[in-house]
VEXVEXZA-459193 format. One record per residue (C-alpha): residue number from 1; residue in three letters; x, y, z. Coordinates in Angstrom, 3 decimals, always signed. Example, Ala and Ser with C-alpha at 12.3 -4.5 7.8 and 13.67 -1.06 7.14 Angstrom:
{pos=1; code=ala; xx=+12.300; yy=-4.500; zz=+7.800} .
{pos=2; code=ser; xx=+13.670; yy=-1.060; zz=+7.140} .
This chain:
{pos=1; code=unk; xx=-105.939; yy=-9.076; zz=-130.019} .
{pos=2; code=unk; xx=-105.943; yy=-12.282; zz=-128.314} .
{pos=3; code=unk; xx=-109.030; yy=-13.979; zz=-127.250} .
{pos=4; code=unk; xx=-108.171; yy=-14.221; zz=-123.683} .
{pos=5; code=unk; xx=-106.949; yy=-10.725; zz=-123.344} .
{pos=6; code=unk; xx=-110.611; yy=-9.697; zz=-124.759} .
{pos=7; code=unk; xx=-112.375; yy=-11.797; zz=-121.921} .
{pos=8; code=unk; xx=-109.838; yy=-10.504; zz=-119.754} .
{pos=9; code=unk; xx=-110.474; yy=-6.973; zz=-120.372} .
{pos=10; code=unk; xx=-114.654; yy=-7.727; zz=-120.752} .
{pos=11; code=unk; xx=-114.445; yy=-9.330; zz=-117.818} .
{pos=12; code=unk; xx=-113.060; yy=-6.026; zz=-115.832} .
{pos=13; code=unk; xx=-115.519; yy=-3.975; zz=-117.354} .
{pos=14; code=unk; xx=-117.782; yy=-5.971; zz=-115.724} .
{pos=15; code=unk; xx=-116.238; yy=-5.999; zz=-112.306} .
{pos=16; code=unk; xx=-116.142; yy=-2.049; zz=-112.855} .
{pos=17; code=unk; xx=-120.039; yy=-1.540; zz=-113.819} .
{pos=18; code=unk; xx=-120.929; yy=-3.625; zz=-110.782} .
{pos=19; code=unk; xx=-118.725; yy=-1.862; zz=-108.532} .
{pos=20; code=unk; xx=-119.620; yy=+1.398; zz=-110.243} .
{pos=21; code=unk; xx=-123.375; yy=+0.404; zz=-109.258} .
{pos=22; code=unk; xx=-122.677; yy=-0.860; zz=-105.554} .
{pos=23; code=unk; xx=-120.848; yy=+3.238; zz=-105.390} .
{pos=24; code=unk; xx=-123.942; yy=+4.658; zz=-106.773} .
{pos=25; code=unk; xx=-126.243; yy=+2.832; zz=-104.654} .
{pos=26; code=unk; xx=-124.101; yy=+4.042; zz=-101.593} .
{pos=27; code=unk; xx=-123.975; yy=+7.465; zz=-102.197} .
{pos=28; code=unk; xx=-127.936; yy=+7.516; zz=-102.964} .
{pos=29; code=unk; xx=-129.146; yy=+5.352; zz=-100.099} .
{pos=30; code=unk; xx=-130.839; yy=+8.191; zz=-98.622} .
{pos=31; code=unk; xx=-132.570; yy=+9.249; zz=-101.607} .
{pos=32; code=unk; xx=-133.333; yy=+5.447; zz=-102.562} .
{pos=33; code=unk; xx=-134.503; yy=+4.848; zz=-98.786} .
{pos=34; code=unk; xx=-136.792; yy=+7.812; zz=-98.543} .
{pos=35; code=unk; xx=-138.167; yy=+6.644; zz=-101.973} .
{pos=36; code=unk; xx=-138.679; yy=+3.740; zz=-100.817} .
{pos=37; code=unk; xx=-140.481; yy=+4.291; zz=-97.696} .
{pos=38; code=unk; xx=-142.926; yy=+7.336; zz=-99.204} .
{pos=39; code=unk; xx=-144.326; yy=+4.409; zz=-101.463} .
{pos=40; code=unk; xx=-144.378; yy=+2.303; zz=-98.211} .
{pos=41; code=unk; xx=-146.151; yy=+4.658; zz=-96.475} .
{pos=42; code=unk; xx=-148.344; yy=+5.570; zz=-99.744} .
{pos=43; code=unk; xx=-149.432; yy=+1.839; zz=-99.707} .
{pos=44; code=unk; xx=-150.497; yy=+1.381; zz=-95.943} .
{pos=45; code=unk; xx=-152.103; yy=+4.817; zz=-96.145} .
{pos=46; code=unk; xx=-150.189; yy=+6.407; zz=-93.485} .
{pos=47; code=unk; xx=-148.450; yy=+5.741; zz=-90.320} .
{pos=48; code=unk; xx=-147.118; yy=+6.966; zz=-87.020} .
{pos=49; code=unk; xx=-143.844; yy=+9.053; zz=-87.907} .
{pos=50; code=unk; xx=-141.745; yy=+6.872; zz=-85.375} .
{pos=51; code=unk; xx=-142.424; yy=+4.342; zz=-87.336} .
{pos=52; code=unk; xx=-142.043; yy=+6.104; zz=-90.295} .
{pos=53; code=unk; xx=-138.577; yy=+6.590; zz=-89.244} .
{pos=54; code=unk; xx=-137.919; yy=+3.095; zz=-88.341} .
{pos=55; code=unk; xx=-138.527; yy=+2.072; zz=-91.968} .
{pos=56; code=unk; xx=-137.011; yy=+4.629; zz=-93.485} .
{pos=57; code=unk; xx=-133.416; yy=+4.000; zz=-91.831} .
{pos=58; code=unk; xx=-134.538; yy=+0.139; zz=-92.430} .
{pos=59; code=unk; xx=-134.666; yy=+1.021; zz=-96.470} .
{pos=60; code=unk; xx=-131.692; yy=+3.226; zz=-96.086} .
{pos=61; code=unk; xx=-129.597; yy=+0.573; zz=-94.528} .
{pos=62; code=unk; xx=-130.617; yy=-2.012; zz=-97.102} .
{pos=63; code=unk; xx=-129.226; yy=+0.033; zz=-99.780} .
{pos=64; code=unk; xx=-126.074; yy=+0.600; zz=-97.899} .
{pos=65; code=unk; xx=-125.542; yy=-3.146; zz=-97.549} .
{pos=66; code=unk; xx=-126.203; yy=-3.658; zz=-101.261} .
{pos=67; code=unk; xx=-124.365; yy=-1.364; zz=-102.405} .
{pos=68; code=unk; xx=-121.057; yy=-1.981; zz=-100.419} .
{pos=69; code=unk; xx=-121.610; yy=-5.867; zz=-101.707} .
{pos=70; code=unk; xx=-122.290; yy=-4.926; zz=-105.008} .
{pos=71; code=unk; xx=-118.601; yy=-2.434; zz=-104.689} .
{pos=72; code=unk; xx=-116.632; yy=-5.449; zz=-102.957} .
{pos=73; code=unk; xx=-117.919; yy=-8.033; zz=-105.044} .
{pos=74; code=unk; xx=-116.914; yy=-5.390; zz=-108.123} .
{pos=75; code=unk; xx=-113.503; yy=-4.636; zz=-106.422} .
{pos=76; code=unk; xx=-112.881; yy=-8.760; zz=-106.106} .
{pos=77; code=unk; xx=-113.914; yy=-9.658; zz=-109.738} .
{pos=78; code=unk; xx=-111.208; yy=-6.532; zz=-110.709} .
{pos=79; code=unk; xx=-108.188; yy=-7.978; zz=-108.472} .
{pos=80; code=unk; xx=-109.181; yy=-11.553; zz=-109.518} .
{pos=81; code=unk; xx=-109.144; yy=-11.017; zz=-113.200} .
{pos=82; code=unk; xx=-105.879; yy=-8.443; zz=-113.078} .
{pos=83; code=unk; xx=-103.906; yy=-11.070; zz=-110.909} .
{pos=84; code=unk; xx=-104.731; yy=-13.091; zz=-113.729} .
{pos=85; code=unk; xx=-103.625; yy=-10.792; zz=-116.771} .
{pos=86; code=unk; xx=-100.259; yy=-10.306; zz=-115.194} .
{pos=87; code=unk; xx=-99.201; yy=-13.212; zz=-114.550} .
């Protein structure tokens, strides 16, 4: 096997597992976010449950923004590196 067609290949393996981790994280923002903010609210030692609220949709949309970065930046490394096979 050629040695560009190996980083070529590596290299979209990569892109997958990084948009394979930007799906996961979007599909378990809720659990991640609740997670999150029960060891939030374990540290402060409670706090109103409006608030509570507020930081857990807060956590929850952090880990929907990471994750659909982590999944585009996955999805551009793939396109990038198969434009580049092909041609």
């Amino acid at each position: 096997m050629p040695k560009d067609k190996v980083k070529y290949i590596s290299t979209i393996i990569v892109g997958a597992l990084i948009g394979l981790l930007g799906i996961i994280m979007i599909f378990s923002s809720i659990k991640f976010g609740i997670s999150s903010a029960g060891s939030w609210l374990e540290s402060r030692g409670g706090a109103d449950s409006n608030y509570y609220n507020v930081v857990v949709q807060s956590y929850i949309n952090s880990f929907l923004v990471a994750g659909g970065i982590l999944f585009g930046f996955g999805l551009l490394i793939i396109t990038f590196v198969l434009n580049k096979f092909i041609k």
